[in-house]
C-alpha positions as CSV (number, residue, x, y, z in Angstrom):
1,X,10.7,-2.2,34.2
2,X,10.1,-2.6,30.3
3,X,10.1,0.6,28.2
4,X,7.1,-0.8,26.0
5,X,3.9,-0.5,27.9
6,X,1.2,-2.3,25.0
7,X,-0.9,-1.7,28.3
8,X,-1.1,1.8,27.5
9,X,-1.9,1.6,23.7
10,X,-5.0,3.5,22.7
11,X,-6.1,2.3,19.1
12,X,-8.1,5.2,19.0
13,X,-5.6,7.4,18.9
14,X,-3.6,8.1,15.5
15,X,-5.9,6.0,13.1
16,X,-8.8,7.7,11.1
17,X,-10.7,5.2,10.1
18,X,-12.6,6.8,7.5
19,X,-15.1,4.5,7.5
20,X,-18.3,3.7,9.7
21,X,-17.6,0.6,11.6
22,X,-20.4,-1.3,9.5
23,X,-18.8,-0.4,6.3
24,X,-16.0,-1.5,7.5
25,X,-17.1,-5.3,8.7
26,X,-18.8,-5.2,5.4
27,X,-15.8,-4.6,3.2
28,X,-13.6,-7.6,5.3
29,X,-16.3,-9.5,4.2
30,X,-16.2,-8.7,0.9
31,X,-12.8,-8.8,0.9
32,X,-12.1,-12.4,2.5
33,X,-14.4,-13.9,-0.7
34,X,-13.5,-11.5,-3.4
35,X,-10.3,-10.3,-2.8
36,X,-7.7,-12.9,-0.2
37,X,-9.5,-15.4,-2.1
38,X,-7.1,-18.0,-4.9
39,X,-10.0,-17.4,-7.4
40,X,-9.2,-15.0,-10.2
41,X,-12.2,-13.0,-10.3
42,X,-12.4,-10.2,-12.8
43,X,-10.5,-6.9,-12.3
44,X,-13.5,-5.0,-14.0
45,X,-15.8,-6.4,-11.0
46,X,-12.8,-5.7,-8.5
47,X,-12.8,-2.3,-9.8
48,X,-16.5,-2.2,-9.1
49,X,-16.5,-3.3,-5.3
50,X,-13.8,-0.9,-4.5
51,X,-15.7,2.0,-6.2
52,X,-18.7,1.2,-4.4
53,X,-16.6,1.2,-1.2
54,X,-15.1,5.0,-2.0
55,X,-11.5,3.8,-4.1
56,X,-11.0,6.1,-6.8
57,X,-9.6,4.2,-9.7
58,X,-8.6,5.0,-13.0
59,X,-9.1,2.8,-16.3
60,X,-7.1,-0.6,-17.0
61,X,-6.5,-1.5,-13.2
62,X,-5.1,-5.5,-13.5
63,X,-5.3,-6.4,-9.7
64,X,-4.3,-10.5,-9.4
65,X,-5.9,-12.8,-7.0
66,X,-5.5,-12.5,-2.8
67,X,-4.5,-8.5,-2.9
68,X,-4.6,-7.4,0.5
69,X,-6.4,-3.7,1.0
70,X,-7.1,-2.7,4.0
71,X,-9.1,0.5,3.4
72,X,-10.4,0.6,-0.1
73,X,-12.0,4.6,0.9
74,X,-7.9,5.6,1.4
75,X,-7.1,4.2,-2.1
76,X,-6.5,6.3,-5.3
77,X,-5.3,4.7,-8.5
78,X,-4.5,6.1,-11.7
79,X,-4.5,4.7,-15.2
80,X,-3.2,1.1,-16.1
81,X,-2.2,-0.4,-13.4
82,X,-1.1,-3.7,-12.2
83,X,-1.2,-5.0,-8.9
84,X,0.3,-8.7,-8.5
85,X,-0.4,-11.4,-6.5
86,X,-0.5,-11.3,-2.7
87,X,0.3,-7.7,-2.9
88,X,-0.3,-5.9,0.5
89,X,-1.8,-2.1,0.8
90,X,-2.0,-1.4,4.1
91,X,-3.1,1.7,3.8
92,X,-4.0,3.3,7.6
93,X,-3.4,6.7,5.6
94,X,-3.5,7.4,1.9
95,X,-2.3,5.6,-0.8
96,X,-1.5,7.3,-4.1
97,X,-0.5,5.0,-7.5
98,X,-0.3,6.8,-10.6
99,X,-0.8,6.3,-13.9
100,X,1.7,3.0,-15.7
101,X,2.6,2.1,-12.5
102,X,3.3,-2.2,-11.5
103,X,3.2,-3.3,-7.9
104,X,4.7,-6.8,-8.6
105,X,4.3,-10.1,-6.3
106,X,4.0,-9.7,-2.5
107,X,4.8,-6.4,-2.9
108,X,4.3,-4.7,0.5
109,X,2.9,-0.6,0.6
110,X,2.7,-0.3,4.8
111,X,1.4,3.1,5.8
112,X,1.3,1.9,9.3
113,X,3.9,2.3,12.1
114,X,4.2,3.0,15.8
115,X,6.1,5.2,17.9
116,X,9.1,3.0,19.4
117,X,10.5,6.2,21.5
118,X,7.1,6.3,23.7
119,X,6.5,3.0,26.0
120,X,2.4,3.5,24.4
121,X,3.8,2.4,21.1
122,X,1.1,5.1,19.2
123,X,0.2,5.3,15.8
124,X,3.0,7.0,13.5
125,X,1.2,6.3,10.3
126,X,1.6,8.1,6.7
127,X,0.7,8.4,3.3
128,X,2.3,6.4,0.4
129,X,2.6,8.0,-3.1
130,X,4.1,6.3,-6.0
131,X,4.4,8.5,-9.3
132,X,3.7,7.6,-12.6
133,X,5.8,5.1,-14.4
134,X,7.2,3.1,-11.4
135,X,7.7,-0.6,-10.6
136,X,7.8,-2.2,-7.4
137,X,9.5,-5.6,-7.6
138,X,8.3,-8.1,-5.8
139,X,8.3,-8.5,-1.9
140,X,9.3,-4.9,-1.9
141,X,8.3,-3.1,1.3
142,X,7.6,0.5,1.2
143,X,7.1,2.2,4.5
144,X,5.2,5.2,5.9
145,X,5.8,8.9,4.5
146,X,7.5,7.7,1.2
147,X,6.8,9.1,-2.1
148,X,9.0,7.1,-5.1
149,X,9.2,9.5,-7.6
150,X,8.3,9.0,-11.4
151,X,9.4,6.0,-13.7
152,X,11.7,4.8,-10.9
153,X,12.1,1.0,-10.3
154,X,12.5,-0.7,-7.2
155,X,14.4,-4.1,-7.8
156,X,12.8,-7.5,-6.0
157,X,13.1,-7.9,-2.0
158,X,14.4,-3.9,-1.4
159,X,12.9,-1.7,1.5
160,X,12.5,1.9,1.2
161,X,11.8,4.1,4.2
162,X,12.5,7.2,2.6
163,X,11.3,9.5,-0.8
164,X,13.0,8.4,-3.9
165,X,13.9,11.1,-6.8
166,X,12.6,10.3,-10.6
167,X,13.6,8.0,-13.4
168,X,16.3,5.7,-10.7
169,X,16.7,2.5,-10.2
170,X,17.0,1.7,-6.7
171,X,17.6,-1.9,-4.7
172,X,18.4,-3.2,-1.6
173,X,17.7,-2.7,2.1
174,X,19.1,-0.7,2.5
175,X,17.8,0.9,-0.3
176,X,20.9,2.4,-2.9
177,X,20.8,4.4,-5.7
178,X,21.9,2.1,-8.4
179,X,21.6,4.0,-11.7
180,X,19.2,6.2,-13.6
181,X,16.3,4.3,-15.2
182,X,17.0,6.1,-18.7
């Protein structure tokens, strides 16, 4: 007899939406044409469809073609921010970005996760914050219940499933304190 029981998974269980479920078809379309899509649209106009769908953004937000945000509502970004290419917020709980912060290429920020000790595999989501002054290198993966503290880095292709202290430089998977950033 299997220990995973998918049978048993209730999707309803764990996961505030946050959002009505037309809101929510809405913004995939929107999304799929404005976001996933190749073509570089505007951030100032990107910054203006995830306002109207409940972000709160700062001032400067650079956000690069086929971003990936799965509830724009459960977003908060600070001041001057760049988001790269193909960048993934999956963001089932909060995500926090402060102020100066980069989220390079493919970077992936997964507040999702499921419970692997009970055979329903339910939700064990959790916010993400990242503190001012931080860069995620690209195809980083930042899991559930992290916080990176301020001005750390994060070198290219690390995972970090735990908080990070300020002004570090971390890499790898697993993730290692390498040095302090100053």
């Amino acid at each position: 007899m299997s220990k995973v029981r998918l049978d048993l998974f209730d999707s309803k269980l764990g996961l505030e939406r946050g959002a009505s479920k037309p809101k929510e078809i809405l913004w995939y379309f929107i999304k799929i044409i404005f976001f996933l899509s190749a073509i570089p649209y505007p951030s100032k106009f990107k910054v203006f469809i995830l306002r109207f769908f409940g972000a709160k953004i700062g001032v400067g937000l650079v956000i690069k073609p086929r971003v990936n945000i799965h509830f724009p509502w459960k977003l908060e970004i600070g001041n001057h921010v760049w988001i790269g290419e193909e960048a993934f917020l999956l963001n089932f709980e909060k995500i926090t970005i402060g102020n100066n912060v980069c989220i390079s290429q493919r970077a992936f920020l997964c507040g999702g996760n499921h419970d692997f000790k009970v055979p329903s595999m339910p939700y064990r989501n959790g916010i993400i914050t990242i503190e001012d002054g931080c860069w995620i290198g690209a195809t980083s993966f930042i899991g559930p219940n992290v916080i990176i503290g301020s001005d750390t880095v994060i070198s290219a292709n690390s995972v970090v499933t735990k908080s990070l202290s300020d002004n570090g430089i971390y890499s790898g998977n697993p993730i290692q304190f390498i040095k302090n950033r100053c």
